[in-house]
C-alpha positions as CSV (number, residue, x, y, z in Angstrom):
1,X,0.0,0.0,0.0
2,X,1.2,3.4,-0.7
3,X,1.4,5.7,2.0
4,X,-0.4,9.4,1.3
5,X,0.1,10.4,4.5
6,X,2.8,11.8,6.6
7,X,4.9,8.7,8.5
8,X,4.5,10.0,11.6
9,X,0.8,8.9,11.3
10,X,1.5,5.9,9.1
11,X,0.7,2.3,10.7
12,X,2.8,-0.1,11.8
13,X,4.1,-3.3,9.9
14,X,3.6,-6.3,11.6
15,X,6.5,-7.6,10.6
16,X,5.8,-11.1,11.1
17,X,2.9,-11.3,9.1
18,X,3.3,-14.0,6.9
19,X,0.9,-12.6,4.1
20,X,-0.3,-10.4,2.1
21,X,0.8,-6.3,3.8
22,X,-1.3,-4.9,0.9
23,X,-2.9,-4.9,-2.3
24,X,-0.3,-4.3,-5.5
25,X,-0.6,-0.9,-6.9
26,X,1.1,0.5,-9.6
27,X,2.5,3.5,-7.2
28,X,3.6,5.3,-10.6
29,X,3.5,4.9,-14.4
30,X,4.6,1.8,-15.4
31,X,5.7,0.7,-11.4
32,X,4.1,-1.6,-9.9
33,X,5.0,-2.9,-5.6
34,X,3.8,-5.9,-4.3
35,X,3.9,-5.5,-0.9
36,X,4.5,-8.6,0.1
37,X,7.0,-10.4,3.3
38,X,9.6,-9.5,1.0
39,X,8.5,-6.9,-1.4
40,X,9.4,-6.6,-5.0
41,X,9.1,-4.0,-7.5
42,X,9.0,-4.6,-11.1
43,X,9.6,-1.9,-13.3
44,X,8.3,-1.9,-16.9
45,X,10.4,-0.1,-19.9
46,X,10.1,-0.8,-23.9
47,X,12.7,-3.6,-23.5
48,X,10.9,-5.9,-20.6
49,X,10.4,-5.9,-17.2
50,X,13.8,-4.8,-14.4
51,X,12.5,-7.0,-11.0
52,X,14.1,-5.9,-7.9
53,X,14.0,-8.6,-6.1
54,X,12.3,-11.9,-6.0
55,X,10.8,-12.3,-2.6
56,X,11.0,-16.1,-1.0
57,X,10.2,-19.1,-3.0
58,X,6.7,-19.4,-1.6
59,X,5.6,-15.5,-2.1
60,X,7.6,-15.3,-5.5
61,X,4.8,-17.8,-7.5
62,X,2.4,-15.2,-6.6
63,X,3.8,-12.2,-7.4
64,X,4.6,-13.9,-10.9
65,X,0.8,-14.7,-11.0
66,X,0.0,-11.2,-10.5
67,X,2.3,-9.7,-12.7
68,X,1.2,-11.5,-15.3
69,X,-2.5,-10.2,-14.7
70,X,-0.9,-7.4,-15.7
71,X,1.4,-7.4,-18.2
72,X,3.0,-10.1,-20.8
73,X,6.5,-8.6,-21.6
74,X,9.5,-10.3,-20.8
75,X,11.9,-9.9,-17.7
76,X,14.6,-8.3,-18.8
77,X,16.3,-8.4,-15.3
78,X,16.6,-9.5,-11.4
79,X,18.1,-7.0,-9.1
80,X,18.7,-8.7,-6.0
81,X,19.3,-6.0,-2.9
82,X,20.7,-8.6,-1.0
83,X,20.6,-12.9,-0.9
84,X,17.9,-13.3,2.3
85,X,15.8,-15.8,2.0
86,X,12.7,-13.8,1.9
87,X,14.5,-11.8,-1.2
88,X,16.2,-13.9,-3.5
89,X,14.9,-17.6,-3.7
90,X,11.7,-16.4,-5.8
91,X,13.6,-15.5,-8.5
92,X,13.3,-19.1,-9.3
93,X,10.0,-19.3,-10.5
94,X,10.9,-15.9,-13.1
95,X,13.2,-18.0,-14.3
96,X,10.9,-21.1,-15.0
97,X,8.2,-18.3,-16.5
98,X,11.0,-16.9,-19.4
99,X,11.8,-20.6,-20.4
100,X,7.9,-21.9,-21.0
101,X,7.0,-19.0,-22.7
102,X,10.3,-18.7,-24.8
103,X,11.6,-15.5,-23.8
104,X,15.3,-15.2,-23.3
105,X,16.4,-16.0,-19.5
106,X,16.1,-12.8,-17.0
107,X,19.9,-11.5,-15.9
108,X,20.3,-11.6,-12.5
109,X,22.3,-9.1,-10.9
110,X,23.8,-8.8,-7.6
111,X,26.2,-7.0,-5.1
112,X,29.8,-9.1,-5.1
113,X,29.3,-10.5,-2.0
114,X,25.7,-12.7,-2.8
115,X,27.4,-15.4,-3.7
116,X,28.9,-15.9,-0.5
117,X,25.9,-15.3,1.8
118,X,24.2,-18.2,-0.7
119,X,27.1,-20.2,-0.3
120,X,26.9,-19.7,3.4
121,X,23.3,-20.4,3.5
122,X,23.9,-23.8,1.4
123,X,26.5,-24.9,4.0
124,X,24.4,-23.7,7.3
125,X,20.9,-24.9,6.0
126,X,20.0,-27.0,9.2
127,X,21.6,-24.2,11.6
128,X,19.5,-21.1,9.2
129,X,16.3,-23.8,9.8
130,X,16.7,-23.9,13.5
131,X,17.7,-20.3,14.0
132,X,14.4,-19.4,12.0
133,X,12.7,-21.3,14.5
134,X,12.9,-19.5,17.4
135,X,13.2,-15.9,15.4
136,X,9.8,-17.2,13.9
137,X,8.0,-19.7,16.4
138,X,8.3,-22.7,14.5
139,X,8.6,-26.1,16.3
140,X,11.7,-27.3,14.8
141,X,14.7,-29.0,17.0
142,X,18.4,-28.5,16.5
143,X,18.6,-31.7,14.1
144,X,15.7,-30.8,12.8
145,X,15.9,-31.5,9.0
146,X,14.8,-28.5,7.0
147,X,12.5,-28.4,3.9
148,X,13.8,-29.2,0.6
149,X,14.8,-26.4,-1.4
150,X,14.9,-25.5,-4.8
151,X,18.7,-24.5,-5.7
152,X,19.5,-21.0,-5.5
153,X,20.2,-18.8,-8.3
154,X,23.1,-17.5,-8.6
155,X,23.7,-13.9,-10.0
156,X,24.7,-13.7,-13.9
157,X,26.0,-10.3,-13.1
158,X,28.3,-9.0,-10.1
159,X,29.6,-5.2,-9.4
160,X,31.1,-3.7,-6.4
161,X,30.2,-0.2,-5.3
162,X,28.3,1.1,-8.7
163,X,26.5,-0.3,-11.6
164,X,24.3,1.4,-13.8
165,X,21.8,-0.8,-16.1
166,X,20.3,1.2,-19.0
167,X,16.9,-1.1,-20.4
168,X,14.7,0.2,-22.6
169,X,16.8,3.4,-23.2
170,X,16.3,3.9,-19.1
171,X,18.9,4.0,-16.6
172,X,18.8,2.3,-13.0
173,X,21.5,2.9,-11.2
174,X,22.5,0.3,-8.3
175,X,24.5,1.2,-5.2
176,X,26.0,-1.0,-2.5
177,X,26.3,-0.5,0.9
178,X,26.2,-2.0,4.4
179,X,23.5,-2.4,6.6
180,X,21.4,-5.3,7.5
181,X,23.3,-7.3,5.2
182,X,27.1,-6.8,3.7
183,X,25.9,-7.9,0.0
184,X,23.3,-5.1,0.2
185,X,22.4,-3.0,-2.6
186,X,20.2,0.0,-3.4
187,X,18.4,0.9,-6.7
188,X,17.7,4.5,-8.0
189,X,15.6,5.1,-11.0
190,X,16.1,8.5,-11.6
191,X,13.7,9.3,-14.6
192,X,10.9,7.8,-12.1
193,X,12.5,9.7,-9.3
194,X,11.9,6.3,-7.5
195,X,14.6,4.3,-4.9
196,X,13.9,0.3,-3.9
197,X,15.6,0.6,-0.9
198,X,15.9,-3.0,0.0
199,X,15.6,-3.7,3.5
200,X,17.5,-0.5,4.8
201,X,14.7,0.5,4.8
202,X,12.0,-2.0,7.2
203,X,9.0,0.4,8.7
204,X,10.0,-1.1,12.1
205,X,13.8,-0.3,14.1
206,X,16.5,-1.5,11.9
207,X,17.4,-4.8,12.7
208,X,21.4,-4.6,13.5
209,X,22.1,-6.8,16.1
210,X,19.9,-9.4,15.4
211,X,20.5,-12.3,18.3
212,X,20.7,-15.1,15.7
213,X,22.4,-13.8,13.0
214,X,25.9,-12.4,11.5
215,X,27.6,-9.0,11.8
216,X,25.1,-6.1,10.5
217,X,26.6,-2.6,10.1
218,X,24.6,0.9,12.2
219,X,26.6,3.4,10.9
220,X,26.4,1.6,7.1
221,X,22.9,1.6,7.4
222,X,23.2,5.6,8.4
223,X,25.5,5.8,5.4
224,X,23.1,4.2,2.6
225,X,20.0,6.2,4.2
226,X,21.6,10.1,4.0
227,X,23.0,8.8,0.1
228,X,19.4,8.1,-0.7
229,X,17.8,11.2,1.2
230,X,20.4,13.3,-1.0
231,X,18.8,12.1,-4.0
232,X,15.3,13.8,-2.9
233,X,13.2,10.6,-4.1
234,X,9.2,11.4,-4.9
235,X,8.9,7.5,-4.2
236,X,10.0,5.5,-1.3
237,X,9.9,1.6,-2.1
238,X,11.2,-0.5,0.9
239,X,11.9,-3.7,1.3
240,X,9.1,-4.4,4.0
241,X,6.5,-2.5,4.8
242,X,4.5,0.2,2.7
243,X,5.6,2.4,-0.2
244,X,6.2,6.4,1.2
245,X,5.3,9.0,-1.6
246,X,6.4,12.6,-1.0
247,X,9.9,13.9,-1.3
248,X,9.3,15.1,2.6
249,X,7.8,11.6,3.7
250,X,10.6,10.2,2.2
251,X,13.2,12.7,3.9
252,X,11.6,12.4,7.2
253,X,11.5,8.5,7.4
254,X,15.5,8.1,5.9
255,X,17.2,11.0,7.7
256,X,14.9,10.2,10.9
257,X,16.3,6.6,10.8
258,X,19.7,7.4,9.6
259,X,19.7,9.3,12.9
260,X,18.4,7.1,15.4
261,X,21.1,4.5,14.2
262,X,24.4,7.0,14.5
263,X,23.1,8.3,17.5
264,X,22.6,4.6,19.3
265,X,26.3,3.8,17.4
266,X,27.9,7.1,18.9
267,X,27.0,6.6,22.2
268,X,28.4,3.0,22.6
269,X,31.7,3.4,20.8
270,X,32.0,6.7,22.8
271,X,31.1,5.0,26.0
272,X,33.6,2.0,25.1
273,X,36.3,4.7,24.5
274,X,35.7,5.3,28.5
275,X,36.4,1.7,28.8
276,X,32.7,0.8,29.7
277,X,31.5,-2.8,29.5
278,X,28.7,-4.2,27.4
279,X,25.9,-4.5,30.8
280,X,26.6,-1.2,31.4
281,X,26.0,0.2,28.4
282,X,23.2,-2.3,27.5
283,X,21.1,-1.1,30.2
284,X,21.7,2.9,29.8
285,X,22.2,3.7,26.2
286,X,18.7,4.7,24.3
287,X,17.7,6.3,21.5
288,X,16.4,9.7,21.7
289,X,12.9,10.1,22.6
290,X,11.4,11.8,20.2
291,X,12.8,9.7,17.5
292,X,11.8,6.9,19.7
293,X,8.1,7.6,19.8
294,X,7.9,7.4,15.8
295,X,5.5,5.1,14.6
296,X,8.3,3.8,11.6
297,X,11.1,3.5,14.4
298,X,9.1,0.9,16.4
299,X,10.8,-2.5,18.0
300,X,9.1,-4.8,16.8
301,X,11.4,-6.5,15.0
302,X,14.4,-4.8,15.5
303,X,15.8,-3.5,19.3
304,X,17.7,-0.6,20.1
305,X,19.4,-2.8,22.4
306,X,20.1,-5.6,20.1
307,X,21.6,-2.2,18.0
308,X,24.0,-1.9,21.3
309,X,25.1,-5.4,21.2
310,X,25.5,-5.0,17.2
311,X,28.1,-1.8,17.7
312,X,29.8,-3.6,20.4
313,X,30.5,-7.1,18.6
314,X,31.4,-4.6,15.4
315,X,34.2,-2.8,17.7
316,X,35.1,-5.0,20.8
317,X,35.5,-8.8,21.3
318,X,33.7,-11.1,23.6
319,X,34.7,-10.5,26.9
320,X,32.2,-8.6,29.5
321,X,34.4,-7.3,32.0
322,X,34.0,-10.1,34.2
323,X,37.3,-12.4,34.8
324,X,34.8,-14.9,36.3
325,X,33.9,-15.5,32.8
326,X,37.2,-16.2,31.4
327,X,37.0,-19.9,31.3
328,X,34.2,-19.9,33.4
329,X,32.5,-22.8,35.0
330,X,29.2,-25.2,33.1
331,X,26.3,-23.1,34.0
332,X,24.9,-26.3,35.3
333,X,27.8,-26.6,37.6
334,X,27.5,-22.4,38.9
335,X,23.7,-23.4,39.7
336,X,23.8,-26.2,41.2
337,X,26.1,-24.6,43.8
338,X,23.8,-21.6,44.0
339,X,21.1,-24.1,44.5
340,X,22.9,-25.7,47.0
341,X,23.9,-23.4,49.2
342,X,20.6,-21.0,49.2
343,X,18.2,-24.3,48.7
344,X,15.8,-25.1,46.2
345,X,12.8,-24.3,48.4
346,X,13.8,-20.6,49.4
347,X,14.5,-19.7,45.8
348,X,11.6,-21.1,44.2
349,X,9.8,-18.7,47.4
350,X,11.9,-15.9,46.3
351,X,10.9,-15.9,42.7
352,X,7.4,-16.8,43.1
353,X,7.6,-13.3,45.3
354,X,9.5,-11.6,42.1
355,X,6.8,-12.7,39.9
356,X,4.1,-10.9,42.3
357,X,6.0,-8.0,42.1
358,X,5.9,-7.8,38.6
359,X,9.7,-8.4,38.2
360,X,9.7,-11.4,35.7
361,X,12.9,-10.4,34.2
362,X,14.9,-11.3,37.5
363,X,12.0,-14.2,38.6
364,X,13.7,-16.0,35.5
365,X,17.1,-15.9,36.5
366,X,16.1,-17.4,39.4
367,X,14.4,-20.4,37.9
368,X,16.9,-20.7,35.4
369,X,19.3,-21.5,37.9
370,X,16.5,-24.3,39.3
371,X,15.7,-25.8,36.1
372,X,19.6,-26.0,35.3
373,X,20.2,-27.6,39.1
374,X,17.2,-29.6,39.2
375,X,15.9,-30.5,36.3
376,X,13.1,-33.1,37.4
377,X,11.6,-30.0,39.5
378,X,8.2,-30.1,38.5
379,X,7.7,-26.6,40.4
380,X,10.2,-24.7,39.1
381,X,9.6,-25.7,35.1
382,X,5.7,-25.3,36.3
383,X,7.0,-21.4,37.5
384,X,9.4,-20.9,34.3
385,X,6.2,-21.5,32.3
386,X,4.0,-19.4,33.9
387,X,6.7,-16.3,33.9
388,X,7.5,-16.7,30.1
389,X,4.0,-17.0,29.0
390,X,3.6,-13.8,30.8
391,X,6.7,-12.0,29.4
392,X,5.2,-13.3,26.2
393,X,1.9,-11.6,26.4
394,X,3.2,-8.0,27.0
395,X,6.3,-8.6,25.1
396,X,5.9,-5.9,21.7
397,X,9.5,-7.0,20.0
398,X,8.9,-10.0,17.7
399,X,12.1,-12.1,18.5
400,X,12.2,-11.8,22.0
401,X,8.5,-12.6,22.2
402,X,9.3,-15.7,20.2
403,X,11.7,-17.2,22.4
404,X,10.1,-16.2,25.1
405,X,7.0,-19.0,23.8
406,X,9.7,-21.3,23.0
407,X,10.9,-21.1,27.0
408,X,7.5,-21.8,27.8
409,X,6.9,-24.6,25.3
410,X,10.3,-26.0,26.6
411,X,8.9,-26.0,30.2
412,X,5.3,-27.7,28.9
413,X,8.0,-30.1,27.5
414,X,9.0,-31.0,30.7
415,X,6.3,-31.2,32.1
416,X,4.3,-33.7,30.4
417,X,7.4,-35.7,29.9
C-alpha cells in the first residue's frame, strides 16, 4: 500500500505477518509494488520488465501470478538488494516463467558478496532452519531437517560499489552498501524519481544486532539512508512494509532513521572509548525520545538494544568485563552450587515473590538457575512456564516474544514428559 500520508501517522508493519501487507498498486507509471513479506518491485520499460527482487520461493509464485494479470512482456532483469531468503529464492520461479514462454532468460544481478551469503546459506541450512525457529516460532529442533529447497540462483551479473543498467533506453542505477546485510544493494531510478531501498529501509527499528544472525553494520545503514535522502526521491519503495510517496515523507523517514542509528552507534563506541562494558551500556544507552516515539522506528522486530550489542561485537570482542567468565564454570555446575547453598525451596519462594511484584525479568534468572540444578523440578519448570508466558503476552519485539513462547513450550516439554 502506498502511503499518502505523513509517517508520523502511518501504521505499523507487523512484521511477522506472513501474508499479504497490501494490495499491489502500480504506485507510478509503469511501477508496480507488491507489498508482500519480501517486497518486490517490477519496473516496466520498452525492453521488458527490471525485477528488484524476488521475494521467497513461496511468495515469488504469486507475485509472478499477479504480474502476469498485468502485463505479458519479458523480464529483462533481477536486481537482487541482498541474498535473504525472503528476497532472492523467488527468482526461481521468473526464471521457469522466461523458459515456458520462450523468452530469453532474465539477468540476475547482484552486489559481489551474494554469492557468498548463498554459499553460506547452502552450507548452514539445518543451523539457518533452526535459528528461524525460534526468530519465527516454529517447532523445529536442532537436528531438525529443514524443507527441501529448490537450488539458488546465482547472480549472472556482479559489481562492487556502482552499476548502472540502461533497459529500454532507461537507466537504473544500483549502489552497495552496508546495513542489515554486507551484499546489500540499493536501486535509484532516476527518470521515475523512485529508490527500492531494499531492506535499509523496514517500517519497524532496523534490525542490527539481530541475536541469531551475522555481523550487520549501524553506521552503514546511516550511510546508505543520507545517500538516498540526497537524492530527494518522490517515491519511497522499501523492502518491507509500505511504499512512502512525498519527497518530505521520504526525507523524514531516511534521515529520521539514519539518525536514530548514529546516535545509538555514537553513544556506545563513545562509551567503550571510556572503557565501559557491554551490561553497562546495554542497560543505559537509548535512543532519543522523540525519534523513539515514531511510529516507523518501532521494535518490533528490531531493538535498540540488540543495536548496542551489534556496535559492540562490530568494535570489541567477547569479553564482558567479568574475569569470572574467562574460562568460566558449566552453567549447570554455577547453579547447582547456588542451589545448593541458598536451597531449592527458598528460591523457588523468592521468585514466586519476584513474579508478584511484577519483576519477571529477574523471577527467570532465578528459575533458570533451578531448572539448570534440578531438572526433574516439576515446580520450578511449572514457575518458568507461567513467567515466560507472561513476558510473552506483553512482550511488543517480535524475537524476543518468540523465544520467550519457546521457553514456555520448553517447560510444557518438561512437564508432560
Amino acid at each position: 500500500m502506498v502511503s499518502e500520508q505523513s509517517p508520523e501517522r502511518a501504521s505499523i508493519v507487523e512484521i511477522e505477518t506472513r501474508g499479504r501487507l497490501g494490495r499491489t498498486q502500480e504506485v507510478a507509471p509503469g511501477t508496480f509494488f507488491f507489498p508482500y513479506f519480501g517486497n518486490v518491485v517490477a519496473f516496466l520499460t520498452g525492453d521488458g520488465i527490471v525485477l528488484v527482487d524476488a521475494s521467497s520461493y513461496a511468495s515469488g509464485k504469486e507475485v509472478l501470478q499477479e504480474l502476469r494479470e498485468i502485463t505479458d512482456l519479458p523480464i529483462h532483469s533481477i536486481i537482487y538488494t541482498h541474498g535473504h531468503l525472503d528476497h532472492a529464492p523467488g527468482a526461481n520461479h521468473f526464471i521457469e516463467d522466461a523458459r515456458e514462454r520462450g523468452h530469453p532468460r532474465p539477468r540476475v544481478i547482484g552486489q559481489r558478496r551474494v554469492p557468498d551469503r548463498l554459499h553460506r546459506y547452502e552450507r548452514m541450512a539445518r543451523q539457518t532452519w533452526f535459528i528461524n525457529s525460534i526468530q519465527w516460532a516454529r517447532r523445529a529442533g536442532p537436528s531438525a531437517e529443514p524443507p527441501p529447497q529448490p537450488p539458488f540462483i546465482y547472480p549472472d551479473v556482479l559489481y562492487d560499489e556502482r552499476m548502472t543498467l540502461v533497459v529500454g533506453g532507461e537507466p537504473f542505477e544500483l549502489r552497495a552498501g552496508v546495513g542489515e546485510t554486507d551484499d546489500a544493494t540499493w536501486v535509484w531510478a532516476p527518470q521515475r524519481n523512485a529508490i527500492c531501498a531494499g531492506d535499509f529501509v523496514v517500517s519497524a527499528c532496523p534490525n542490527v544486532g539481530n541475536p541469531w544472525k551475522v555481523q550487520r553494520y549501524a553506521e552503514g545503514w546511516a550511510e546508505a539512508l543520507e545517500a538516498m535522502a540526497s537524492l530527494h526521491p518522490d517515491l519511497l519503495l522499501p523492502g518491507h512494509g509500505p511504499a512512502v510517496r512525498g519527497d518530505e515523507a521520504a526525507q523524514t523517514v531516511l534521515l529520521d532513521t539514519a539518525r536514530y542509528l548514529r546516535s545509538i552507534a555514537e553513544e556506545v563506541i563513545e562509551r567503550m572509548n571510556q572503557g565501559q562494558w557491554l551490561e553497562q551500556i546495554l542497560r543505559e544507552v537509548e535512543p532519543p525520545p522523540e525519534l523513539a516515539a515514531k511510529p516507523y522506528l518501532q521494535p518490533v522486530y528490531g531493538h535498540p538494544k540488540f543495536i548496542v550489542h551489534g556496535v559492540w561485537r562490530q568494535y570489541g570482542g567477547w569479553y564482558d568485563g567479568n574475569p569470572a567468565n574467562f574460562f568460566p564454570a558449566p552453567t549447570v555446575s554455577q547453579a547447582k552450587e547456588i542451589v545448593a547453598a541458598a536451597g531449592a525451596a527458598k528460591l523457588l519462594a523468592r521468585a514466586r515473590e519476584l513474579q508478584s511484584e511484577g519483576d519477571l525479568t529477574l523471577a527467570c534468572h532465578i528459575v533458570d538457575w533451578l531448572t539448570k540444578a534440578e531438572p526433574e523440578n516439576r515446580d520450578a519448570w511449572q514457575l518458568s512456564k507461567e513467567l515466560y508466558e507472561a513476558r510473552a503476552a506483553r512482550e511488543v519485539n517480535m524475537m524476543a516474544r518468540n523465544t520467550f513462547k519457546g521457553a514456555a513450550r520448553e517447560a510444557e516439554r518438561r512437564l508432560g514428559s
